[in-house]
C-alpha positions as CSV (number, residue, x, y, z in Angstrom):
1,X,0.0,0.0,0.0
2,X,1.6,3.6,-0.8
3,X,2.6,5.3,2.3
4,X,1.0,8.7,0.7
5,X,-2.4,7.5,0.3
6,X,-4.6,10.5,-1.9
7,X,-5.6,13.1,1.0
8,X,-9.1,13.5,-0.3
9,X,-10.1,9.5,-1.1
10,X,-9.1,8.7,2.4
11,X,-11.3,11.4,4.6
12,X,-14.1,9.5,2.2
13,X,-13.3,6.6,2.7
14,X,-12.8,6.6,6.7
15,X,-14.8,6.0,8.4
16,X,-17.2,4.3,6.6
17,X,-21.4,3.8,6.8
18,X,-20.8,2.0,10.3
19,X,-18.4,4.2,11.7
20,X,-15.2,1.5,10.9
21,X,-11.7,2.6,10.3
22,X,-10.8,-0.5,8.3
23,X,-11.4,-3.4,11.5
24,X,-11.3,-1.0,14.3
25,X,-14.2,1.6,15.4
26,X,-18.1,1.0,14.9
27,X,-20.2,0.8,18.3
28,X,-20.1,-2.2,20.4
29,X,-22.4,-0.6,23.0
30,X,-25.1,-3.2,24.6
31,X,-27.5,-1.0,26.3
32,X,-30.2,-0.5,22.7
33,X,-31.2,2.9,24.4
34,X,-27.8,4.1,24.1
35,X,-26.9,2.8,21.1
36,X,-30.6,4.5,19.9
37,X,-28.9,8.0,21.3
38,X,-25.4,7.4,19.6
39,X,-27.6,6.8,16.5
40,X,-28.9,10.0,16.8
41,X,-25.5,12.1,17.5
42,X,-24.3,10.1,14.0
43,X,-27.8,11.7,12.1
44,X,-27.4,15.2,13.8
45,X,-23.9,15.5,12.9
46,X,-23.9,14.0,9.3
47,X,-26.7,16.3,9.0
48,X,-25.4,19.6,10.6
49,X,-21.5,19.4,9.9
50,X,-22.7,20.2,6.4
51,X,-24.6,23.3,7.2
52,X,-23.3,26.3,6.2
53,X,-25.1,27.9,9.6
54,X,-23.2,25.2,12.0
55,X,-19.4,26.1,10.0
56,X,-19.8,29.8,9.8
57,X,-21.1,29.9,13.9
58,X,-18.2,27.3,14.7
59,X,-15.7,29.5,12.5
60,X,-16.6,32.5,14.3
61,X,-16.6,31.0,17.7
62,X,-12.4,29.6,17.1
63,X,-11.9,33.3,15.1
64,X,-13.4,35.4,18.4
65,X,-13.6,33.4,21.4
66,X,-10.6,31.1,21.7
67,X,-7.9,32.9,19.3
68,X,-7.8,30.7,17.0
69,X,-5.4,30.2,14.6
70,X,-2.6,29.6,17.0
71,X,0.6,30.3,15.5
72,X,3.9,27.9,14.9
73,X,6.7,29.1,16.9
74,X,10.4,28.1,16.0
75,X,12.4,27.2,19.0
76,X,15.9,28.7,18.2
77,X,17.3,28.3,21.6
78,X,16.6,25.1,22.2
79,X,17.5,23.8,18.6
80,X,20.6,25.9,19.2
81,X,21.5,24.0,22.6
82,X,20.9,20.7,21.2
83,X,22.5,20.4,17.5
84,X,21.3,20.9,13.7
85,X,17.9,19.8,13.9
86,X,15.3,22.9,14.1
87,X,12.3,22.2,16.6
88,X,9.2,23.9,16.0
89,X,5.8,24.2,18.4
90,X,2.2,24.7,17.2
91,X,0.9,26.2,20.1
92,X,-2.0,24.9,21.0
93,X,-0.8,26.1,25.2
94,X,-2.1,29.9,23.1
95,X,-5.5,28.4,22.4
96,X,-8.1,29.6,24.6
97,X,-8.1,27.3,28.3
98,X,-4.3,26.1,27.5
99,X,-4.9,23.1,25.1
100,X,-6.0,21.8,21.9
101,X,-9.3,19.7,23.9
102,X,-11.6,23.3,23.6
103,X,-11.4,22.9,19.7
104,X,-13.4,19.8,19.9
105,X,-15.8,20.7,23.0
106,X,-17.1,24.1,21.4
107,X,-17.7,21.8,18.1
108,X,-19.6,19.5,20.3
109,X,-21.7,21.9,22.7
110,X,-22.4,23.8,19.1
111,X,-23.7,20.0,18.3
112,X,-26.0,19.7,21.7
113,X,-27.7,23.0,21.3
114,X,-28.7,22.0,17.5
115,X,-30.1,19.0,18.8
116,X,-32.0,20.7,22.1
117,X,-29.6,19.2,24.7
118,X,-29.5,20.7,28.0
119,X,-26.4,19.2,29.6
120,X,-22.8,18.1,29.0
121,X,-21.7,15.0,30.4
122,X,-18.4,13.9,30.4
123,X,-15.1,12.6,32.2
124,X,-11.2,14.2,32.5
125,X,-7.9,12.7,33.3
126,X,-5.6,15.6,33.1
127,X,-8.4,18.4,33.9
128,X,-8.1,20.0,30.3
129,X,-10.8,18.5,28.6
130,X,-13.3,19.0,31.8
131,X,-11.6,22.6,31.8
132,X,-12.8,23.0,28.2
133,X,-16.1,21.2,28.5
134,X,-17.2,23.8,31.4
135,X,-16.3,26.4,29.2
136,X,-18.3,25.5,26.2
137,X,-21.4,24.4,29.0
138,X,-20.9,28.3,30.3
139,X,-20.7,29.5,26.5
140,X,-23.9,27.7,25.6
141,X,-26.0,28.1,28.9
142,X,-25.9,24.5,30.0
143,X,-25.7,22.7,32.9
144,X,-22.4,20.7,33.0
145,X,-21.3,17.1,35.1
146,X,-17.7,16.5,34.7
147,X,-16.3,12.6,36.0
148,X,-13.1,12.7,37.3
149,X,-10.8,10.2,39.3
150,X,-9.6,11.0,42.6
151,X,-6.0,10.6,42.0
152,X,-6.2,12.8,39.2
153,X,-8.3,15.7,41.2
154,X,-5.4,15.4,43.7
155,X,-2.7,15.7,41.1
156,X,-4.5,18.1,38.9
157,X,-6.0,20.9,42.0
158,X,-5.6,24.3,39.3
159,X,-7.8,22.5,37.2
160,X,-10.3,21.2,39.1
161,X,-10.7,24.7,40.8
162,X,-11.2,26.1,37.4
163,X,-13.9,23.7,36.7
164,X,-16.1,24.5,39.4
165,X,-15.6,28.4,38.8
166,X,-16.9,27.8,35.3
167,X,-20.2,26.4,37.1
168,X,-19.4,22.4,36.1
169,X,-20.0,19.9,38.7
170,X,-17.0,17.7,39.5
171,X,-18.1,14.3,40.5
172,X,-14.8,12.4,42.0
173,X,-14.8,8.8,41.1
174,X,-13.5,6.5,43.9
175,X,-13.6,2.6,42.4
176,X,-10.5,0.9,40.4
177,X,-7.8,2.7,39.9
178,X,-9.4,6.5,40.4
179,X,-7.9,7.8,37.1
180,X,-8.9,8.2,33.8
181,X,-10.6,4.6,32.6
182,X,-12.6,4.6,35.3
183,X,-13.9,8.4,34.9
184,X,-15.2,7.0,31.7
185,X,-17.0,4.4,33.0
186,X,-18.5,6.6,35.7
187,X,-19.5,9.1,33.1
188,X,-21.5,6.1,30.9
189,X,-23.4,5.1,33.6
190,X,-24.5,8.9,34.8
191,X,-24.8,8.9,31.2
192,X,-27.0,6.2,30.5
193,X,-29.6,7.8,32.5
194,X,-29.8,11.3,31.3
195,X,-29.4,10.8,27.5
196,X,-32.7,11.8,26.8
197,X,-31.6,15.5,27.5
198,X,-27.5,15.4,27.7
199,X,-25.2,14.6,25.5
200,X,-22.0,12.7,26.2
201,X,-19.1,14.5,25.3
202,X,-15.9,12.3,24.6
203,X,-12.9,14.0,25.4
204,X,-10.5,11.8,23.3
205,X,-10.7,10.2,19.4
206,X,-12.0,7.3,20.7
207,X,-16.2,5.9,21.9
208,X,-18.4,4.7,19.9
209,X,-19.2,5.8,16.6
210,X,-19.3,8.9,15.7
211,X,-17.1,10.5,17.9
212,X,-13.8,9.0,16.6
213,X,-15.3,10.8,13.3
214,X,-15.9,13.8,15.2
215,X,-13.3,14.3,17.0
216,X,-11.3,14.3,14.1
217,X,-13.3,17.0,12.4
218,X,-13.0,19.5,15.3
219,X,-9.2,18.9,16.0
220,X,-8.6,18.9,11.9
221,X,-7.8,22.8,12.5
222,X,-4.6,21.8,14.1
223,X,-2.5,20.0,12.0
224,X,-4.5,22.4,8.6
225,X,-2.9,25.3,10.4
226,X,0.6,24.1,11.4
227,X,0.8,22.4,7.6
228,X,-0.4,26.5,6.3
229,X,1.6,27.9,8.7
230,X,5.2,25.8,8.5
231,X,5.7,26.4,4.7
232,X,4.6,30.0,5.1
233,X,7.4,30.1,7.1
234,X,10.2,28.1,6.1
235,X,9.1,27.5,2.4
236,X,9.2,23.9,2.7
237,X,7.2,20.9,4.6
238,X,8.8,19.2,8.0
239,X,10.6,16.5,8.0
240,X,9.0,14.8,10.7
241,X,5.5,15.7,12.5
242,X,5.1,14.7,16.1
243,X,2.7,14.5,18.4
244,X,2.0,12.7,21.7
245,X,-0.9,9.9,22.0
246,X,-3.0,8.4,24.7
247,X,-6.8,9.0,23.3
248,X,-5.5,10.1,20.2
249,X,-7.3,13.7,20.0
250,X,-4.3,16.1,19.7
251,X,-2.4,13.8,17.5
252,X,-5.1,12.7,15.0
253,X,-5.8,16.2,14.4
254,X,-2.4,17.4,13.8
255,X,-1.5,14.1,11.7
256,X,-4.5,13.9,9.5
257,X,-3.6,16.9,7.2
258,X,-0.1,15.6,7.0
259,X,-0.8,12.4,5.6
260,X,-0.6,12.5,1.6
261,X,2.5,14.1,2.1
262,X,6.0,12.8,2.3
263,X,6.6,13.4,5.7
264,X,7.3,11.5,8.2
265,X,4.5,10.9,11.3
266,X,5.4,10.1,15.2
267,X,3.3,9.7,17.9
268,X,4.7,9.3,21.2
269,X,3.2,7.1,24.1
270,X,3.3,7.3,27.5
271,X,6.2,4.5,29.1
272,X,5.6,5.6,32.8
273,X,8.2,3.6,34.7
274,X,9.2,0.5,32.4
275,X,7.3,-2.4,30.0
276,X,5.2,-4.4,32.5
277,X,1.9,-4.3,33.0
278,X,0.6,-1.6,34.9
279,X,4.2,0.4,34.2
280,X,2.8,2.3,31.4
281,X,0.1,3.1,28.9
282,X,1.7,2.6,25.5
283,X,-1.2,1.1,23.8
284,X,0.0,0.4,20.0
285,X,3.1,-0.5,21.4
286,X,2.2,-3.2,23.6
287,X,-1.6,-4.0,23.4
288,X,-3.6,-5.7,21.6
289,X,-7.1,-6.1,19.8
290,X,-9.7,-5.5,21.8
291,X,-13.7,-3.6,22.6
292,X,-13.6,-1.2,25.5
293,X,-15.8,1.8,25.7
294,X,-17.9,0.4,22.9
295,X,-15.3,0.3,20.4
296,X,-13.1,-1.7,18.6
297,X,-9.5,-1.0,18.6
298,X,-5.8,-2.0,20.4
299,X,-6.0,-2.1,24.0
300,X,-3.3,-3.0,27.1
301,X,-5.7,-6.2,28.4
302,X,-4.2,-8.3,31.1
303,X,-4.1,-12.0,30.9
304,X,-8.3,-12.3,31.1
305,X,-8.1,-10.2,28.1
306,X,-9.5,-7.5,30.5
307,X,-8.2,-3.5,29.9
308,X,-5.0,-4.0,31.9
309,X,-3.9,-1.5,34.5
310,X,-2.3,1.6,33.2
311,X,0.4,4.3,34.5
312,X,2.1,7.6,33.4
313,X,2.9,10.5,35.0
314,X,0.4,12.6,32.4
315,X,-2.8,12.2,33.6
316,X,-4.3,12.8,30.4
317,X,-2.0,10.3,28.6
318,X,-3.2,7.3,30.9
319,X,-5.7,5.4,29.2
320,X,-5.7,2.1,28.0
321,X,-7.3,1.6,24.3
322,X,-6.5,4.4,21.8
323,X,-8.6,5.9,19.0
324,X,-9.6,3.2,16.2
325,X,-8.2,5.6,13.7
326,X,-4.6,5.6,15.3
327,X,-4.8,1.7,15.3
328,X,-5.8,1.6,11.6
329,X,-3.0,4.3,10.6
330,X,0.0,1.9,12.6
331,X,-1.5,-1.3,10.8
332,X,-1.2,0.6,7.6
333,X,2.4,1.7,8.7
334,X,1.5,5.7,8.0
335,X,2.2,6.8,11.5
336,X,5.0,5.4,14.2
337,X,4.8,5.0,17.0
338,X,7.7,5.4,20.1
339,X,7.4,5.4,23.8
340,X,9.1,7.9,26.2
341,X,9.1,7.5,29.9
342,X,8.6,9.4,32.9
343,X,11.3,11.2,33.2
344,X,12.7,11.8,29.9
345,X,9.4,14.0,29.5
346,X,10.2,16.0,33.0
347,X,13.8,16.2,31.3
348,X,12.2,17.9,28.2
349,X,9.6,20.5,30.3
350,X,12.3,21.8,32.0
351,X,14.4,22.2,28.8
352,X,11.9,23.8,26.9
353,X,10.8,26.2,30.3
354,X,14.5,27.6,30.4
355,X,15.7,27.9,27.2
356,X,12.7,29.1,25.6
357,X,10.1,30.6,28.2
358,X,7.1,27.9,27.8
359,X,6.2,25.9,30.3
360,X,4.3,22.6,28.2
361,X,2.4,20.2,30.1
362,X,3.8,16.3,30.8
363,X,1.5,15.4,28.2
364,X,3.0,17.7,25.4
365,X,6.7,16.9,26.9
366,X,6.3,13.5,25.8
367,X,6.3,14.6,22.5
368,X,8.6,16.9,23.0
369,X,11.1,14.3,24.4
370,X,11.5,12.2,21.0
371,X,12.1,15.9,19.2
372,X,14.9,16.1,21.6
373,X,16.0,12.9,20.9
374,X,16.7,13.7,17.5
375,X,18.3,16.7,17.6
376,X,20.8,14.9,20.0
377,X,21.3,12.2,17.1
378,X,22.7,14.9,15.0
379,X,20.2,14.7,12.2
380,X,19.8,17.7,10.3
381,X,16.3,19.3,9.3
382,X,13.2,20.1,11.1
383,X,10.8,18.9,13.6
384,X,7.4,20.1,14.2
385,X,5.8,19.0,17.7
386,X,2.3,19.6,18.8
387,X,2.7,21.5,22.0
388,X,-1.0,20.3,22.8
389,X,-1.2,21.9,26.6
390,X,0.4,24.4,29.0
391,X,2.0,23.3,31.9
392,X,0.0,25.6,34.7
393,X,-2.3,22.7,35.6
394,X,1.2,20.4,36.6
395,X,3.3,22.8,38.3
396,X,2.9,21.3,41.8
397,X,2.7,17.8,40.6
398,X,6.3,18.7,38.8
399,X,7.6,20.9,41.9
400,X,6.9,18.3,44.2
401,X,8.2,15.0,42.4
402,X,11.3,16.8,40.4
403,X,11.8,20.1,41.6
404,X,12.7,23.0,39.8
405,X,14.9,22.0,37.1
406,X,18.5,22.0,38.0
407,X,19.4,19.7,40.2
408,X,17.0,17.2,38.4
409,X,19.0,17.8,35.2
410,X,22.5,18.0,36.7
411,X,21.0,14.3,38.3
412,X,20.5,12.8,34.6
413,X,23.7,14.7,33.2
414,X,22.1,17.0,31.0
415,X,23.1,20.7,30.7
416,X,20.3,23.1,30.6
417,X,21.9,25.9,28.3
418,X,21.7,28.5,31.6
C-alpha cells in the first residue's frame, strides 16, 4: 500500500457507513437505548457538519472566542542547545483554556444545542478537557457534570478549581484505579440515564461511533494550520510531524492533514516507569485487539483479556485503548509509534521552560522528548511538535516530584543551556 495515500479519497473513505476505520471503530455498546442515542449524535452530525449555519457559527466561535489560529513558533534556543535539527511548536498552550481539547468541546456543545440538549456529560484525566467542556457548558448556557478520578483531582488541584468556577460539577470517582478509565465508565453510567436530555461528550478520538469521526473533524484545525503555517514560514514541509498519543485527539488532528504528504508521522506514548503491565500506557506499542468503551481498537488487556492496568505520570495520557483511527493508521504503517518514559518528559519540560520561556504540560513533553531525541542524534532538518497543553495545571505535581529543574538535570547529566 503507498505510504501517501490520496488526501481526499481517504477522509471519504474513513470511516465508513458504520463508523469503521478498516477493522477497528463501529459501536459495540449493549445498552439498545444508548446505542438509539449514539444513532442519533451520528444523524445530527452527518446532518449539521454540512450546514453552512453550523461552519460559519463554529468558525466565528475559534476566530473570536478562543484565538484561533494559534501560531507555529520556531524554537531557536533550544534547537541551538541541542544540534542541527530545528524544533518547532504549534501552540496549542495559546489556544483559549491552555490546550488543543476546547477545539473539539465548542464543536460539540455547538452540536447539543442543535439537537436541544440541555447538559454536557463527560469525564477528565488531566483536567483540560473538563476545563474546556465547562467552558463551552458556560458559553452555551448549559448545565455541566464533569467525571473525574480522585487521584487525578489530587494531582490536577488548578484545574479542578477552574472547573467548578466555570459552574461544572465535578463528580470524583472512587472505584478501580481512580484515574482516567474509570472516569469514563463513571460518566457512561450517569450517562445512561440522562441521554434523553445530555449529551456525552468524549474527550478523546475514541467511543463509539461517531465520535472517533468527530473528534477528528473538530481537532482537523490543528494539523490544517501548522501544515499552512510551517511552509509560510520556512518555504518547505517538515521532515517529521510529532505529536504525543493516549486518546488520540491532539495527534489525530495534527497528523491527519499531513498524511498524503511525504513526511514522516510520530506519535509518542506514554512509558511511565518501564514495560510491564501496569508500568505504562503505551497502547499500539504493547496492546492488543480489543472492545472497550464500545469500540473496537488495540487495547493493554491483562491476561483475562480485561483493559489491563495503566500508569504515566500525564494524567491525560493514561488510558488504556486508543482511538480506532490511530490503530488503523499503525497497521497501515503511515504513523509510528515510540514510547518515552517518565522522566525523559520532565527532562524535556524543564528544557523547553529555560531555554525558551514555555512551560508545556507532561502530556506535550512527551512529544517533546522524541524531538529532543533527535536533535541529539545529530540529524539535520526540522521537527514540528504539537505542543497540545500548558504546563500551569502540573506545576505542583512537577515541583513536588522533580523540583525546579536543576538539580534534576544535573542528576541525569544534562546541561540546561543557563
Amino acid at each position: 500500500m503507498n505510504k501517501y495515500r490520496d488526501y481526499d479519497n481517504y477522509l471519504k473513505e474513513y470511516p465508513d457507513a458504520d463508523g469503521c476505520f478498516g477493522k477497528y471503530g463501529g459501536n459495540y455498546l449493549e445498552d439498545p437505548e444508548l446505542i438509539k442515542a449514539f444513532n442519533e449524535y451520528a444523524e445530527a452530525y452527518n446532518t449539521i457538519a454540512q450546514s453552512a449555519q453550523f461552519i460559519n457559527e463554529l468558525r466565528r466561535i475559534r476566530r473570536d472566542f478562543q484565538g484561533r489560529p494559534t501560531p507555529v513558533y520556531h524554537c531557536q534556543n533550544l534547537s541551538n542547545l541541542l544540534g542541527r535539527t530545528q524544533i518547532y511548536l504549534k501552540r496549542e498552550d495559546l489556544n483559549h483554556t491552555g490546550a488543543h481539547k476546547l477545539n473539539h468541546c465548542m464543536g460539540e456543545g455547538l452540536l447539543a444545542k442543535y439537537m436541544g440538549k440541555k447538559k454536557l456529560i463527560a469525564e477528565t484525566g488531566a483536567g483540560q478537557h473538563g476545563v474546556a467542556l465547562a467552558t463551552a457548558a458556560a458559553y452555551f448556557g448549559m448545565e455541566c457534570d464533569i467525571y473525574m478520578g480522585e487521584v487525578d483531582i489530587a494531582k490536577q488541584a488548578p484545574n479542578v478549581t477552574r472547573m467548578k468556577m466555570l459552574g461544572a460539577n465535578v463528580v470524583p470517582v472512587s472505584f478501580g484505579l481512580k484515574t482516567l478509565k474509570e472516569a469514563v465508565d463513571a460518566a457512561f453510567m450517569a450517562y445512561s440515564k440522562e441521554y434523553k436530555d445530555a449529551i456525552y461528550c468524549i474527550g478523546t478520538a475514541a467511543g463509539p461511533h461517531p465520535f472517533p469521526l468527530m473528534v477528528r473533524d473538530f481537532q482537523f484545525c490543528v494539523g490544517a494550520e501548522a501544515r499552512d503555517q510551517f511552509v509560510e514560514m520556512t518555504g518547505h514541509l517538515p521532515d517529521q510531524v510529532i505529536a504525543c498519543v493516549g486518546g488520540g485527539s491532539n495527534s489525530i488532528g495534527m497528523f491527519t492533514p499531513f498524511l498524503a504528504d511525504p513526511v514522516e508521522l510520530v506519535g509518542v506514548e506514554p512509558l511511565g516507569r518501564g514495560e510491564k503491565i501496569g508500568d505504562n500506557a503505551a497502547t499500539i506499542t504493547y496492546g492488543k485487539e480489543g472492545v472497550m468503551h464500545g469500540f473496537n481498537s488495540i487495547m493493554l488487556a491483562d491476561e483475562n483479556g480485561d483493559p489491563a492496568p495503566v500508569y504515566s505520570n500525564a494524567s491525560g495520557l493514561d488510558y488504556p485503548s486508543v482511538g480506532p483511527e490511530h490503530a488503523m493508521l499503525h497497521d497501515m504503517g503511515r504513523i509510528s509509534y515510540v514510547t518515552v518514559g517518565d522522566e525523559e518528559a520532565i527532562e524535556a519540560l524543564f528544557l523547553l521552560s529555560r531555554n525558551e520561556g514555555i512551560i508545556p504540560a507532561i502530556e506535550s513533553s512527551h512529544a517533546l522528548a522524541h524531538a529532543i531525541r533527535i536533535a541529539r542524534s545529530g540529524i539535520t532538518g526540522s521537527v514540528l511538535v504539537n505542543l497540545s497543553g500548558r504546563g500551569d495545571k502540573d506545576l505542583d505535581f512537577v515541583a513536588e516530584h522533580y523540583g525546579y529543574g536543576p538539580d534534576f538535570l544535573e542528576k541525569r547529566g544534562v546541561k540546561s543551556g543557563r
